[in-house]
N, C-alpha and C positions, 0 to 999 in steps of 0.2 A: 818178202813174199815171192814165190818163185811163178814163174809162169800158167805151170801147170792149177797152182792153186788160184790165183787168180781167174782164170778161166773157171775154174770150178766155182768159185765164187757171185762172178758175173752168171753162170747155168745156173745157181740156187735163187739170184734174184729175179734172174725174169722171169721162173716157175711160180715165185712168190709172188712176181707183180699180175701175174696171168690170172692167179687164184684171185688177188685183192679185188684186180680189176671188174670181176662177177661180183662181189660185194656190193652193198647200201652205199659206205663211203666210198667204193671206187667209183657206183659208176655218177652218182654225186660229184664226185674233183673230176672227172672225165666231162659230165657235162658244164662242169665252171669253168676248165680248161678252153673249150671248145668258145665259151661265150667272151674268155680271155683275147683267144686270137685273131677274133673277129670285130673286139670292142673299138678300135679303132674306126670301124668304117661308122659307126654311129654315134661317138660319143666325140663333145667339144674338146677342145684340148686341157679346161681347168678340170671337167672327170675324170680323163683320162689322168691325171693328175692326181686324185682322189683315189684312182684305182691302184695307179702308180705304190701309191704309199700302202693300201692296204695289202700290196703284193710283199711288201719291205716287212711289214708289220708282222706276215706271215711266217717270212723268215727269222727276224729275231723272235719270235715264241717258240717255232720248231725249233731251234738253236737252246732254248733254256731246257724244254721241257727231253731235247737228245741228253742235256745234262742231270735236272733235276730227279726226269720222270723214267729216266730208264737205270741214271746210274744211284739215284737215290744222293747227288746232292746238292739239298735244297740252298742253292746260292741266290742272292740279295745283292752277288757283284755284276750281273748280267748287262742292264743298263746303264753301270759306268763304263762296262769294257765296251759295248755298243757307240757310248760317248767317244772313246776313244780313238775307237775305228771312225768314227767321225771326223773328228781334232785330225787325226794322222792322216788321212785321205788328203783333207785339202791345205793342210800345212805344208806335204807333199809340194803340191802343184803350187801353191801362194807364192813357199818361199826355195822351193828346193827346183821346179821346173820340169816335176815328171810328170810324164802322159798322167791324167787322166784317168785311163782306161786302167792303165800298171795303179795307181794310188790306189785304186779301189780293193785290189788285191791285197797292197801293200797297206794299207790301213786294217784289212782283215790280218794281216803278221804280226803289226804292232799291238795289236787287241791281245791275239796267243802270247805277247811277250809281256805284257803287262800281269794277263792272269797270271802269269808264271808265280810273283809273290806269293799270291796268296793259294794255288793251287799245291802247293806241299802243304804246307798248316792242313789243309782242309782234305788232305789224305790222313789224314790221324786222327779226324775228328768225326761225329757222329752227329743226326739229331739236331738240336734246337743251338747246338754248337757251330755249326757249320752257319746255320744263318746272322749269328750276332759276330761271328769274322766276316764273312764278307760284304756286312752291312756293315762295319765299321770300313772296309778297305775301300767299299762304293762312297761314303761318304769322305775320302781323304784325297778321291778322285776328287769330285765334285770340287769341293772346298780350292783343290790343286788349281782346277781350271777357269775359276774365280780369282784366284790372291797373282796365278801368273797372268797376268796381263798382256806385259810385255810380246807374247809370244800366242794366247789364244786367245785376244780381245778381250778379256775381262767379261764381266758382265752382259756387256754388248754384244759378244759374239765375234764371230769370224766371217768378213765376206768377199774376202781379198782374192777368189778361185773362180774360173771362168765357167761358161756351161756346159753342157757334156753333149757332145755331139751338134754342138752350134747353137743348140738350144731348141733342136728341131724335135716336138713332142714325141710323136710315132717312133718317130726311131730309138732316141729315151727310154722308151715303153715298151719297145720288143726288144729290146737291150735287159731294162729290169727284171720281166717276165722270163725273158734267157737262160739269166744269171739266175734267176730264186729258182727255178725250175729244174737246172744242174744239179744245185747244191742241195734242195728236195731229196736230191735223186741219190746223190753221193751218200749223205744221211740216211737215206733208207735202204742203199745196200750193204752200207756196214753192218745195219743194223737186223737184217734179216740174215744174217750168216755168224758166223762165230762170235766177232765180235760183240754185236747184240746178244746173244745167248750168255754169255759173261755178264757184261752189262747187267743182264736182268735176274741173273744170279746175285753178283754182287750189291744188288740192291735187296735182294731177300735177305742175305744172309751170306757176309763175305767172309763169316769162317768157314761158311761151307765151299765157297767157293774156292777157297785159301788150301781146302785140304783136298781140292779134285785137281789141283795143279796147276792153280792158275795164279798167275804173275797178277794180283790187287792192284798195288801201288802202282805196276806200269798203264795198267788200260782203266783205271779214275783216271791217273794223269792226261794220258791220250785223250779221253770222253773229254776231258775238262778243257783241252785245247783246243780240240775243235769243236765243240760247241761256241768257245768265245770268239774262236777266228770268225766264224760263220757269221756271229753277232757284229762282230766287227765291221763283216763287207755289206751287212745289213746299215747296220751305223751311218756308211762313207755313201750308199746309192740314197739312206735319206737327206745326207746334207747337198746331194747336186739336184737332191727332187726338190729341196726347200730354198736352198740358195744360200744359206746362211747355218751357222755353227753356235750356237750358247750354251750358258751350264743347264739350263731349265733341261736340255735334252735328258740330263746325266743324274736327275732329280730321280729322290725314292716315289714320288708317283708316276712316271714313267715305269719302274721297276713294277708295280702294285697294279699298271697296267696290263704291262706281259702276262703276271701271274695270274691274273683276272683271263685274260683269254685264252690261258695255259689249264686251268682247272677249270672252267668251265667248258672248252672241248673236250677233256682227256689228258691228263698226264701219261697214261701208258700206253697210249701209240702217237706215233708220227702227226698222223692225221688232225688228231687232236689240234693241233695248232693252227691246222687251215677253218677249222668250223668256229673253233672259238676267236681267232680274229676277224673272218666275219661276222659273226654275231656282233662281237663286244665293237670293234672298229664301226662296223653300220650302225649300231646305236648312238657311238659316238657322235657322228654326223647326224643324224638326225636330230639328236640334242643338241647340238654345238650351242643352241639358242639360248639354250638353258643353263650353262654356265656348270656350278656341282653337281647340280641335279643328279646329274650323270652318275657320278659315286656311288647315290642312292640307288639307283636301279641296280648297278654291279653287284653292290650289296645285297641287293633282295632275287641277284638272279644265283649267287655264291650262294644262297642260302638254300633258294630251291634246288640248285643240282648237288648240294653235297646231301640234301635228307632225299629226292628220288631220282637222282642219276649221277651214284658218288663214283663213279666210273669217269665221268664226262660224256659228255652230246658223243663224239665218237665211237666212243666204245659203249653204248647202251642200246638193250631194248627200246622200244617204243610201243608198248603194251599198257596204253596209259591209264586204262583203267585198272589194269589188273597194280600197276606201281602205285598208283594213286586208292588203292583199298578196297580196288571197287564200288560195291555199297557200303562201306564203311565211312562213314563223317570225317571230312579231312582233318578236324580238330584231332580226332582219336588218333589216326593216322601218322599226324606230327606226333604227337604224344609218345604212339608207339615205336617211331623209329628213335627218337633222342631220348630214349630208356634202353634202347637196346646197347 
């Protein structure tokens, strides 16, 4: 990329972000933003804690859905590479003696070096194919980081890494906010400039895409990398927010999580990922008490936004009665949209 386009690049986003900014979800994240950099001066340090993680959360879904929802594919290996970038961050520092600050980065590389396997397969592949390879490759993670022991705690996990900035909350926490807030940002100007424009091509229709001159195989593989990196450095700020590393991270309902607050924001914008991991994240906690329960509601709210907001929270009207039948009987209602 030569200078000149770069520049040109960076003018198309901030145009784009000036426009979003006027938007519903702009000015929505503008005032969560706002209530972000302030939450320190009123919250104890275990919320902040809580928020910590929901910022992390944010990121690993914008991370699947820059893969799923823009390049069209739908991977199942998101949360073991997440795992990984985890494992690698503080194996880093355990056993190897790096910053820290560098692991967190460098557990986001290991992440892109791992999808590598499975990230050619899944350029040749289409559809309901692409998710039983990489639910099989996320489950050989898992399994991996169970049977090796020796090296990622087994079962027990990993606690052998110190705390991250002394252990001093605030700082943590505008560290976190930082770093999701960047990588936000890097995602969303790829994705409002050429790049994204392919992207969203090749998710329609990558013969079409194939025959306007665009290199497939190179920018799936690109989307696919960095999406997993992303997930990665997501992965490695949860294990210094938690303290500790296990396979449970790397589990298919962690995966069913993401996806949960991946399609119930929105899969086809960015955004998407910041409403649906508040939502699904705040329910979480509020249920904690309740154990599965939680499942139950995902479920019954996956069911209400794919029959009246199969867009996602993000990207939809809010016209609820006219969505909802108006005078129409919501019984009819359901009836009518799941025959359509």
């Amino acid at each position: 990329m030569t200078a000149s386009t770069f520049r040109t690049a960076l003018g198309r986003a901030r145009q784009r972000l000036a426009e979003d900014a006027r938007s519903r979800n702009g000015r929505a994240i503008a005032v969560g933003t706002a209530l972000a950099l302030l939450a320190p001066l009123a919250l104890t340090a275990y919320t902040l804690d809580i928020v910590m993680q929901l910022f992390i959360a944010i990121l690993a879904v914008s991370s699947w859905i820059f893969i799923a929802g823009y390049f069209g594919m739908f991977t199942f290996a998101h949360a073991a590479l997440y795992g990984i970038g985890a494992y690698a961050a503080v194996l880093l520092v355990g056993e190897a003696g790096v910053h820290p600050v560098a692991s967190i980065l460098l557990g986001g590389i290991v992440a892109g070096l791992f999808s590598l396997p499975i990230a050619y397969p899944v350029l040749r592949l289409t559809g309901a194919y692409v998710g039983m390879v990489t639910l099989a490759y996320a489950e050989i993670i898992y399994r991996g980081t169970i049977l090796l022991r020796d090296v990622t705690g087994g079962p027990t996990g990993y606690t052998g890494f110190p705390y991250l900035f002394g252990g001093d909350s605030v700082v943590m926490y505008y560290f976190v906010l930082s770093l999701v807030g960047v990588l936000l940002l890097v995602m969303y100007v790829l994705l409002v400039n050429r790049f994204g424009l392919v992207a969203r091509a090749i998710r329609e229709s990558p013969d079409a895409a194939r025959m306007l001159g665009n290199n497939v195989p190179r920018h799936k593989l690109m989307g696919f990398l960095i999406g997993s990196s992303i997930a990665g450095v997501a992965g490695a700020l949860q294990a210094y927010s938690i303290l500790i590393i296990s396979p449970p991270m790397l589990e298919i309902e962690r995966m069913i999580e993401f996806m949960a607050m991946g399609i119930i924001g929105g899969l086809r914008t960015l955004s998407g990922g910041i409403f649906g991991a508040v939502i699904v994240f705040g329910l979480s906690e509020v249920l904690r008490d309740y154990g599965e329960i939680r499942l139950v509601v995902w479920g019954g709210m996956l069911v209400i936004v794919t029959l009246f907001f199969p867009n996602g929270i993000a990207d939809s009207d809010f016209g609820l009665r006219e969505r909802f039948g108006g005078d129409v009987p919501i019984g009819d209602r359901i009836r009518e949209v799941i025959g359509r």
